[in-house]
C-alpha positions as CSV (number, residue, x, y, z in Angstrom):
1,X,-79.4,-4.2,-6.1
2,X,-81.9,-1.0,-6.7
3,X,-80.6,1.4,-9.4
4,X,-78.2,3.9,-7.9
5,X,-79.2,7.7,-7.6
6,X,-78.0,10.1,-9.5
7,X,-75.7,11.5,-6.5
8,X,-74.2,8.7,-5.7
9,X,-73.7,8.0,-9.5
10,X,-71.9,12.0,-9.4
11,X,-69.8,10.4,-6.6
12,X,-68.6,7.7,-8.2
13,X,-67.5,9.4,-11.1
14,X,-65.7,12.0,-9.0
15,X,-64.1,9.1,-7.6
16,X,-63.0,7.7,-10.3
17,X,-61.6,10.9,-11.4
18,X,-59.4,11.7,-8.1
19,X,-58.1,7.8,-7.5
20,X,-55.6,8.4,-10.9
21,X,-54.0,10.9,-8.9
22,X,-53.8,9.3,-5.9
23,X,-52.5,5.9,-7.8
24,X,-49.9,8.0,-9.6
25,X,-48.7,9.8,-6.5
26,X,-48.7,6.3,-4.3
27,X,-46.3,5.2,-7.2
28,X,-44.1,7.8,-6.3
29,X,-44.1,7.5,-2.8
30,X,-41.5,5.0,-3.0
31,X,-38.7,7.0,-4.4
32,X,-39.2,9.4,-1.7
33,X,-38.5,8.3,1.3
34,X,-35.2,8.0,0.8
35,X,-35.1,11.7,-0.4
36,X,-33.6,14.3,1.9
37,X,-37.0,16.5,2.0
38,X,-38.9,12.9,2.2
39,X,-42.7,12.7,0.6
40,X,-44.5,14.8,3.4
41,X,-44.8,17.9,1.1
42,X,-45.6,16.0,-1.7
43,X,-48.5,14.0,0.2
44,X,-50.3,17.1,1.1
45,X,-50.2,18.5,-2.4
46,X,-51.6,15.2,-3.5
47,X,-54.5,15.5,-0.5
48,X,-54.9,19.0,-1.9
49,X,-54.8,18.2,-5.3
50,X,-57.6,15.7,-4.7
51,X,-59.7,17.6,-2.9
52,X,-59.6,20.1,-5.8
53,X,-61.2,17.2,-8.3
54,X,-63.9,16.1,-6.0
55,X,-65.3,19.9,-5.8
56,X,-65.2,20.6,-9.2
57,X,-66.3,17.2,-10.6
58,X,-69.2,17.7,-7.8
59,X,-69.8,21.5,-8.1
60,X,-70.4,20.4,-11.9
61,X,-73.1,18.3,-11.3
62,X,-74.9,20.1,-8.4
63,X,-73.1,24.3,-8.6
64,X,-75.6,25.8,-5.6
65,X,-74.4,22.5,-2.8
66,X,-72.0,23.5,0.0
67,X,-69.3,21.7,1.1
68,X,-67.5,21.0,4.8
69,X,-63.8,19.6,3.4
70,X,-60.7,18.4,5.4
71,X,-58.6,20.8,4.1
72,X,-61.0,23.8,2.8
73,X,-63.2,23.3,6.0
74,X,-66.5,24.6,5.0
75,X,-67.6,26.3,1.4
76,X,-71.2,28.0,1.3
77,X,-73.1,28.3,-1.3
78,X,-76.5,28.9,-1.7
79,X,-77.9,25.3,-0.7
80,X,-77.0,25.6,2.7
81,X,-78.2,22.5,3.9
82,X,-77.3,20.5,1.4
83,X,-73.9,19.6,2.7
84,X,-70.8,17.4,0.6
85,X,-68.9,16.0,3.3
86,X,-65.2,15.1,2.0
87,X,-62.2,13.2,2.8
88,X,-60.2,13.0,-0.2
89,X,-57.4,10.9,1.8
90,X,-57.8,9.4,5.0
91,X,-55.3,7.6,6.2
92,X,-52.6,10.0,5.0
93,X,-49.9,8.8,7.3
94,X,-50.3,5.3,5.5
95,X,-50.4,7.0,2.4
96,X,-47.3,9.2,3.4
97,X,-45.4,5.7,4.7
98,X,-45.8,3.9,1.2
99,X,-49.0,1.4,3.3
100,X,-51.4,0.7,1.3
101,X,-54.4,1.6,3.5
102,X,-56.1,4.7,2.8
103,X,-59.8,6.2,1.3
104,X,-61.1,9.1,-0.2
105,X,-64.6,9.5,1.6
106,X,-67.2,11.6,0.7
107,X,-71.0,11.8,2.3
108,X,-74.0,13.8,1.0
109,X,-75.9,15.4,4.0
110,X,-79.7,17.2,2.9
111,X,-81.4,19.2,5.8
112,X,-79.3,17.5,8.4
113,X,-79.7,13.6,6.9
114,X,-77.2,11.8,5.4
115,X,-78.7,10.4,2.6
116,X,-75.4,9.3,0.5
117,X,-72.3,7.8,1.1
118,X,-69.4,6.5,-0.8
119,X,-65.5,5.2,1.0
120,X,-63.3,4.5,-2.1
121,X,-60.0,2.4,-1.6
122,X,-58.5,2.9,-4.7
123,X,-55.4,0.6,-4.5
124,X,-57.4,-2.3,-3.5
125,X,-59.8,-1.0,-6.0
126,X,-63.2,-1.4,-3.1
127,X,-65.8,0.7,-3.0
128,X,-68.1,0.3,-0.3
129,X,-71.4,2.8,-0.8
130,X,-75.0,3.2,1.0
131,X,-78.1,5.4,0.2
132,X,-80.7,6.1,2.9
133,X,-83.5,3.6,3.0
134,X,-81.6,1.2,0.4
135,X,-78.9,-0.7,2.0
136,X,-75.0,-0.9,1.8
137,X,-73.0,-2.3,-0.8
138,X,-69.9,-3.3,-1.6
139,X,-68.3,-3.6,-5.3
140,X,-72.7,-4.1,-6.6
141,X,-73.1,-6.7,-3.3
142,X,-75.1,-5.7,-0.7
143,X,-73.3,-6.6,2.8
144,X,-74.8,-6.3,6.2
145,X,-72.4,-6.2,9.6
146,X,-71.5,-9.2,11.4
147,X,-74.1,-11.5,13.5
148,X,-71.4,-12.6,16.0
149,X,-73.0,-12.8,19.7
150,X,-69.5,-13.6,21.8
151,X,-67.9,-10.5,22.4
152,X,-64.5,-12.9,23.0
153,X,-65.2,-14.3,18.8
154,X,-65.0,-9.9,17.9
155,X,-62.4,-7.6,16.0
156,X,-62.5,-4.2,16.9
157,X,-60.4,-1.1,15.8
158,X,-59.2,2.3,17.2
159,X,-57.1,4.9,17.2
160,X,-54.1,4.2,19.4
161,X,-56.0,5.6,23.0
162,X,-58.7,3.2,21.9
163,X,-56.6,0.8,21.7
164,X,-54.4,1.3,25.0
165,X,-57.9,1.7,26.5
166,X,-59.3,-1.5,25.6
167,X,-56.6,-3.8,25.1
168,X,-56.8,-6.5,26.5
169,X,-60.2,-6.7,26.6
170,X,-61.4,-6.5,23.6
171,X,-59.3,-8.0,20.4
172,X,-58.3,-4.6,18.9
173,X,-56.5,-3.3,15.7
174,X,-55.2,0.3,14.7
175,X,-55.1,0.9,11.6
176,X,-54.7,4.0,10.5
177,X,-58.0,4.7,8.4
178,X,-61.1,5.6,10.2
179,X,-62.9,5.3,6.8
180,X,-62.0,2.0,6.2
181,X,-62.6,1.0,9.7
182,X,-66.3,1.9,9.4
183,X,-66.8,0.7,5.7
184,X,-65.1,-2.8,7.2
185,X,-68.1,-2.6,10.7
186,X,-70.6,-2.8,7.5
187,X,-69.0,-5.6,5.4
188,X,-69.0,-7.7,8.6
189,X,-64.7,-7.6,8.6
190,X,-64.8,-6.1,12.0
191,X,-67.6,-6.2,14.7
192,X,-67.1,-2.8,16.1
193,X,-65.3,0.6,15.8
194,X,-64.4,3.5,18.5
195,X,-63.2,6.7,18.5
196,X,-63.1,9.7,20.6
197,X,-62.3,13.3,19.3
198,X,-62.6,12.7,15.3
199,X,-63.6,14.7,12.5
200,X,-66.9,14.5,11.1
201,X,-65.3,14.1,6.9
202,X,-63.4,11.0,8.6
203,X,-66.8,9.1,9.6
204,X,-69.7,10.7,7.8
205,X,-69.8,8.4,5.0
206,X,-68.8,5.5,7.6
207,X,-71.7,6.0,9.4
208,X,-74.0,5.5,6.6
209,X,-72.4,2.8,5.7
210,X,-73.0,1.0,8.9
211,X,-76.8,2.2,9.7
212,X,-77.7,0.5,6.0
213,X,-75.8,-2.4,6.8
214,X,-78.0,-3.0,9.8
215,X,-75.8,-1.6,12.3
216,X,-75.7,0.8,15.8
217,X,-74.5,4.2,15.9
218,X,-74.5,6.5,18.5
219,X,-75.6,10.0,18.6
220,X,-72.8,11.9,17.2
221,X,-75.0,15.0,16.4
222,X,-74.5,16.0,19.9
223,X,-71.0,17.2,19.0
224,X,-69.0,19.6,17.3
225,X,-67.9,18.5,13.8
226,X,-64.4,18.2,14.6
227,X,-64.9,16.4,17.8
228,X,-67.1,13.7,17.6
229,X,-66.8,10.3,19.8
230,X,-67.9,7.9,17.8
231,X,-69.0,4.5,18.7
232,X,-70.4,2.2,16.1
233,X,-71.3,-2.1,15.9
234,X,-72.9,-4.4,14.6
235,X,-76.3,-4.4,16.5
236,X,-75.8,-7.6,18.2
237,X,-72.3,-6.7,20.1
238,X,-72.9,-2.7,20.5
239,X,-74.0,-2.8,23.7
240,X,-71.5,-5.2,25.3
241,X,-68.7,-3.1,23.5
242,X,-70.6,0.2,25.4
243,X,-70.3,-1.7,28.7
244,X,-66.1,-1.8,28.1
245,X,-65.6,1.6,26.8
246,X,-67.8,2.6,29.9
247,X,-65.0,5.4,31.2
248,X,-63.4,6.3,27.8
């Protein structure tokens, strides 16, 4: 692979940084279900806490970028359009369950581009990241999205109206981590992901992901940044997975 930038290489870092908290806290997780206030409380400290050490670890390398968060929402500074886009858990309710199937996400948007993307699952210990003009990786390999033609051969994922929507005509999943779901369209796991009414920090570094892997997006610009329908694929299926979401 090309040498990393020096974002991306800030993102990594940052990464690395944040998953010891979230490893700890999953460690805990455990012990509190069974206790009588249970581990929602603690899970959005841990979210919190997170989101803390991606800003600052960021903010240290680059102190005039702005940031649109999941739980700050957005933080000007003085490079308005250069925009961090953060998730620093998503898939919380996994998280909060003790499943472990969650990401921290972060994208790098510059004068309405994304040009940097990074989906970190730190218990499985992937980390699926794209630049802009210079592919998608996975763990150093570079992956592309599936070449399956038969819509019949595809795995698709959604939230759960995608899925009453489209079951039983397409082979769907739900799992709980729009991240993920995206990161997995790029590595070729799943042939195609759907979504109405999402937040841009749950899919900005998804979508990256899945243009550099050789993938279809639609236009998402069109909407607000907390509720965009999202529809991506591998180029060779998109269209026929468009035909069957034709009235959602």
């Amino acid at each position: 692979m090309n040498s990393i930038s020096p974002n991306l290489n800030v993102m990594i870092k940052a990464c690395e940084k944040a998953s010891k908290v979230i490893i700890r806290d999953f460690g805990e997780i455990e012990n509190l279900q069974v206790a009588k206030k249970g581990p929602r409380d603690f899970v959005t400290k841990t979210d919190k806490r997170v989101e803390e050490i991606l800003i600052k670890e960021l903010t240290k390398a680059k102190k005039n970028y702005s940031f649109l968060t999941e739980e700050s929402g957005k933080i000007e500074n003085n490079d308005k359009d250069k925009i961090w886009i953060i998730d620093p858990i998503d898939g919380t309710t996994n998280f909060l369950h003790g499943i472990p199937h969650f990401a921290i996400s972060i994208a790098l948007k510059i004068d309405n581009d994304l040009i940097s993307a990074l989906i970190h699952d730190p218990i499985k210990n992937e980390i699926f990241f794209a630049e802009k003009s210079n592919g998608s990786y996975y763990n150093n390999h570079r992956i592309r999205v599936s070449s399956k033609s038969d819509i019949e051969d595809c795995l698709f994922s959604s939230d759960q109206n995608g899925l009453k929507f489209a079951y039983p005509d397409l082979n769907m999943r739900n799992s709980g981590c729009a991240a993920l779901d995206l990161a997995y369209v790029g590595s070729g796991r799943l042939d195609g992901f759907f979504h109405n009414k999402i937040n841009l920090w749950d899919i900005a570094a998804g979508i990256l992901i899945v243009q550099e892997a050789g993938g279809t997006i639609n236009d998402y610009s069109k909407y607000d940044h907390n509720s965009i329908d999202i529809r991506a694929a591998s180029s060779s299926i998109y269209n026929k997975m468009i035909e069957k979401l034709d009235n959602f």
